[in-house]
C-alpha positions as CSV (number, residue, x, y, z in Angstrom):
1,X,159.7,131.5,84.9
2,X,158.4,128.9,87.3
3,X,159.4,131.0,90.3
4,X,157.7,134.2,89.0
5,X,154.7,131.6,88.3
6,X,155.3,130.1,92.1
7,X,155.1,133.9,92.8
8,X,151.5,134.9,91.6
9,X,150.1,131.8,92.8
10,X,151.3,132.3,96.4
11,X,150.1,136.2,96.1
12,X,146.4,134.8,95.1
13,X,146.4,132.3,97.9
14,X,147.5,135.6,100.5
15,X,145.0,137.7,98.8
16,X,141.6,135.2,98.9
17,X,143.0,133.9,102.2
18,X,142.5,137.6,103.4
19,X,138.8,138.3,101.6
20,X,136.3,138.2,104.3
21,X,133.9,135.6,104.1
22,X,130.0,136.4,104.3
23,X,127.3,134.2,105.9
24,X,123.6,134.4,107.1
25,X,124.0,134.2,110.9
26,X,119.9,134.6,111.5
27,X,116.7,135.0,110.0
28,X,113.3,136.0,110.7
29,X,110.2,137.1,108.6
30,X,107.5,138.3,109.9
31,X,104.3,137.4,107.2
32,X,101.4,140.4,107.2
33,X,98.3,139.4,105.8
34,X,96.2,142.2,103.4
35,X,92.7,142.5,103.4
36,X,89.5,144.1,103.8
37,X,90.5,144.5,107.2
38,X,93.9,145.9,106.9
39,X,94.8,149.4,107.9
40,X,94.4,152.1,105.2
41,X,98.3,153.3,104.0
42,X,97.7,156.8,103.6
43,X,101.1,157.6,102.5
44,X,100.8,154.9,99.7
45,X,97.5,156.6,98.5
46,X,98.6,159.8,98.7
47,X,101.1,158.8,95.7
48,X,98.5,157.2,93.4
49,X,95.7,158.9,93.9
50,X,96.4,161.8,91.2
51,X,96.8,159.7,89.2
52,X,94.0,157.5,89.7
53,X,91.7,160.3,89.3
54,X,93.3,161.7,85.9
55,X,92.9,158.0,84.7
56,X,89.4,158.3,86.0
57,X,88.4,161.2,84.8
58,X,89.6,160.1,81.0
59,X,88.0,156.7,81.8
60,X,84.5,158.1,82.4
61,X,84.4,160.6,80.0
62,X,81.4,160.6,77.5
63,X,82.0,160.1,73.6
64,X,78.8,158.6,72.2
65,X,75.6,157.2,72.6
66,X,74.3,153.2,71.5
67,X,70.1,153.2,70.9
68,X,70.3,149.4,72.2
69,X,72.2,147.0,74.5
70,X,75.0,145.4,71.8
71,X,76.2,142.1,72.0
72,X,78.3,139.1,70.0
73,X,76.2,136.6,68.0
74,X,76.6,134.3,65.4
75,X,76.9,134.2,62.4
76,X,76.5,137.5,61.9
77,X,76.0,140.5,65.1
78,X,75.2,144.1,65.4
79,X,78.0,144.7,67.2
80,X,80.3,142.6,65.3
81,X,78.8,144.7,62.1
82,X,79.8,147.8,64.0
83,X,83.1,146.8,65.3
84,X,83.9,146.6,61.3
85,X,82.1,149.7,60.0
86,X,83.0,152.3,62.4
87,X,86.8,150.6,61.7
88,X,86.6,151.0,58.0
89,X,84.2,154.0,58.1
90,X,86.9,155.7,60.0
91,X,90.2,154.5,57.7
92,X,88.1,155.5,54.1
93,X,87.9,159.2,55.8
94,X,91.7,159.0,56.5
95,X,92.1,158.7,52.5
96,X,93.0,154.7,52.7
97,X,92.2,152.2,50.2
98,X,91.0,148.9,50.8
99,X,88.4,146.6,49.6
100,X,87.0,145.0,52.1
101,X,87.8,144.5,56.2
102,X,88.1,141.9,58.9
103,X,89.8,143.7,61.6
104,X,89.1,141.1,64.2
105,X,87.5,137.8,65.3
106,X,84.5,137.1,67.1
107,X,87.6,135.9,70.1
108,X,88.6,139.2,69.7
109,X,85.7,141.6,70.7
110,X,85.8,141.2,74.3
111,X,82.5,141.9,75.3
112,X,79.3,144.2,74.3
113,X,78.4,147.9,74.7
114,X,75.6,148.8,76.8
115,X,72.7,150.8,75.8
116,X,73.2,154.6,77.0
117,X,75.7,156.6,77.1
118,X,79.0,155.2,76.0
119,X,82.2,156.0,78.1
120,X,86.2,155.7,76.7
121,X,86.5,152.8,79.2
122,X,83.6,150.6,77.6
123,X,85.9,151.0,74.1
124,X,89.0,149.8,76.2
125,X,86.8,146.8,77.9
126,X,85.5,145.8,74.3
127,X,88.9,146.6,72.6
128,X,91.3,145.8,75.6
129,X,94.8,145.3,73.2
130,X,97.1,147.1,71.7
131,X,96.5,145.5,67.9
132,X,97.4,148.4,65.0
133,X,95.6,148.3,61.5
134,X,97.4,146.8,58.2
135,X,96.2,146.3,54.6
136,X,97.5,143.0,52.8
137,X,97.1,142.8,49.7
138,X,96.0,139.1,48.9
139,X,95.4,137.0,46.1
140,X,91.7,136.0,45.2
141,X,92.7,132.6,46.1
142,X,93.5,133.5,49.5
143,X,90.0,135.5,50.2
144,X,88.6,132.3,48.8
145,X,90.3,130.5,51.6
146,X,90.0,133.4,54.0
147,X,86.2,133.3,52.9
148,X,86.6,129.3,54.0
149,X,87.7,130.1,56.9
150,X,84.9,132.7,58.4
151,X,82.0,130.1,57.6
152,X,84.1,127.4,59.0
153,X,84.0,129.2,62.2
154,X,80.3,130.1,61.9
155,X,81.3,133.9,60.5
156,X,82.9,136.4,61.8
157,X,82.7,139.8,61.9
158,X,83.5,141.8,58.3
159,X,82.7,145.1,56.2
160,X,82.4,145.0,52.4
161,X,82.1,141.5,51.6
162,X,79.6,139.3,51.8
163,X,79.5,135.3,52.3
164,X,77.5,132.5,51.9
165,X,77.7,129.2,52.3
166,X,77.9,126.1,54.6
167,X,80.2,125.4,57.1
168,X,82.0,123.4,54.6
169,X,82.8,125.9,52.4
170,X,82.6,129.4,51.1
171,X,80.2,129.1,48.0
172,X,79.1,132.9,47.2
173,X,81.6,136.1,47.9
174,X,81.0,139.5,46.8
175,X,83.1,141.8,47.6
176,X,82.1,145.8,47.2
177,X,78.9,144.4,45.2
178,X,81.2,142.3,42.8
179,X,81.5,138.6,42.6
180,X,85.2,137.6,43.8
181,X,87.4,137.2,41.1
182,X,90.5,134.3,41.5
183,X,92.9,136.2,39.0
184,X,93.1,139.1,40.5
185,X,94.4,140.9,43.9
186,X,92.5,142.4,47.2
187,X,93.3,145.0,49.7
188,X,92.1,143.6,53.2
189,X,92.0,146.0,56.2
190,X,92.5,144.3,59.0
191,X,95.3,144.3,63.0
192,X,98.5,143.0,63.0
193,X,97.7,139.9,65.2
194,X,95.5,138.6,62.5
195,X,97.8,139.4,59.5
196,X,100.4,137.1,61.5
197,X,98.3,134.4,61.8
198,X,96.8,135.1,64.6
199,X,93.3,132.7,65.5
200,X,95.0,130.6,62.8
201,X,94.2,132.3,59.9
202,X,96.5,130.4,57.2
203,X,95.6,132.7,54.3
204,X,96.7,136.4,55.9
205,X,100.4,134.8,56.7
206,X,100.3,134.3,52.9
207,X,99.9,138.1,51.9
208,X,102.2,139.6,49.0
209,X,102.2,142.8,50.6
210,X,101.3,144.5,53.8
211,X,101.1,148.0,54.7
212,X,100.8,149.5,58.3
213,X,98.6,152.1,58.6
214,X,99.8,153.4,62.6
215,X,96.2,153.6,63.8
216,X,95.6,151.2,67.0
217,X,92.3,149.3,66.6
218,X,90.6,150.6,69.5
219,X,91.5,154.6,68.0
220,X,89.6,153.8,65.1
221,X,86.1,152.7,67.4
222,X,86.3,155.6,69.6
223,X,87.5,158.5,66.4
224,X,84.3,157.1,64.7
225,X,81.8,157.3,67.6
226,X,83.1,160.9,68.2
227,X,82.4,161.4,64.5
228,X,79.5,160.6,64.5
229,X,78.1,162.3,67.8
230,X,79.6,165.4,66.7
231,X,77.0,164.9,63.4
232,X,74.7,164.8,66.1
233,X,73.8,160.9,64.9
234,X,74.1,157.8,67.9
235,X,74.7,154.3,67.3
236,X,72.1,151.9,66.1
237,X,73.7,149.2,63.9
238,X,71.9,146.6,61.9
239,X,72.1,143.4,60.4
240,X,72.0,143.2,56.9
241,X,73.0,139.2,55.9
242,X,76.6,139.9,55.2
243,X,77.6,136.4,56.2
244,X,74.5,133.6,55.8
245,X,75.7,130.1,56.3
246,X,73.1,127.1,55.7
């Protein structure tokens, strides 16, 4: 046994002694600087650019039209009214239930729609993320603390309920023209980052049920401004005093 063992071991050391051994001999680089300056790649451009302009041409196409220049504001916006209408406008007229909505927060809109004509790409600047639509089902302790929450950040942007308050707390909620009501349970539409606790809402990670709907925030904007074009109607949200803080 300890010859066959001497064996092997001598067969390894032949073996690795025979393995040829790699090693950098030289090096050079050579650093090219890119700029405005830089030759043009045609070869490079000629790969991208179909595709550029297919992106382009989806980019720039025309769905809608807004009647004014729309932009966040606190405590309540027009834009941050129509970011949650169109949202829930468009989920009702899929056949979901829900009884009120808070699809983002004001951290969430990314920035306003311009008056004129509006293009797919504005919708992917305002809505740049890939967030899908749930409905939790919460208790009406929960909206109470939910409700807490949006005056304690100076409101937020919502559909079907309405707050008000100080920044303290949440003194009067209706929701769907009905005075909230602790004992019983709430569907709330609103993305998948929020209902994780995402922009530290406490009260969605406590939810006793959620249900995905498979409809990307940003699908549900642009279905509802093509909705309503084809209806031959444009954009021209209001403010109504759905969130009034003192």
């Amino acid at each position: 046994m300890i010859r066959k063992n001497l064996l092997w071991i001598s067969m390894l050391v032949t073996l690795s002694a025979c393995s040829p051994h790699y090693y950098q001999s030289r090096h050079t680089e050579t650093l090219n600087r890119i700029g405005p300056g830089s030759p043009v790649d045609s070869s490079l451009i000629n790969v991208y650019q179909p595709y550029k302009l297919k992106v382009d041409s989806q980019m720039n196409r025309v769905i809608g039209y807004s009647e004014e220049d729309l932009q966040k504001a606190l405590p309540e916006s027009k834009l941050g009214n129509f970011f949650s209408d169109a949202i829930a406008e468009t989920v009702k007229r899929r056949g979901i239930a829900f009884d009120f909505a808070m699809p983002t927060t004001n951290g969430g809109i990314r920035t306003g729609i311009p008056k004129g004509d509006i293009k797919v790409s504005n919708i992917f600047e305002l809505m740049p993320f890939e967030n899908e639509l749930v409905v939790l089902t919460l208790k009406g302790s929960d909206v109470q603390s939910l409700a807490d929450f949006i005056v304690g950040k100076n409101g937020q942007p919502v559909s079907g309920i309405r707050i008000s308050g100080t920044k303290e707390k949440a003194e009067t909620i209706s929701i769907g023209g009905e005075k909230l009501d602790l004992n019983r349970t709430y569907r709330v539409l609103t993305s998948d980052y929020l209902a994780g606790g995402g922009d530290g809402i406490e009260a969605f990670k406590r939810a006793l049920q959620q249900d995905k709907l498979g409809i990307k925030v940003r699908d549900a904007i642009m279905e509802y401004i093509q909705t309503e074009t084809q209806q031959g109607r444009t954009l021209k949200p209001e403010t109504d005093g759905r969130i009034r803080i003192q």
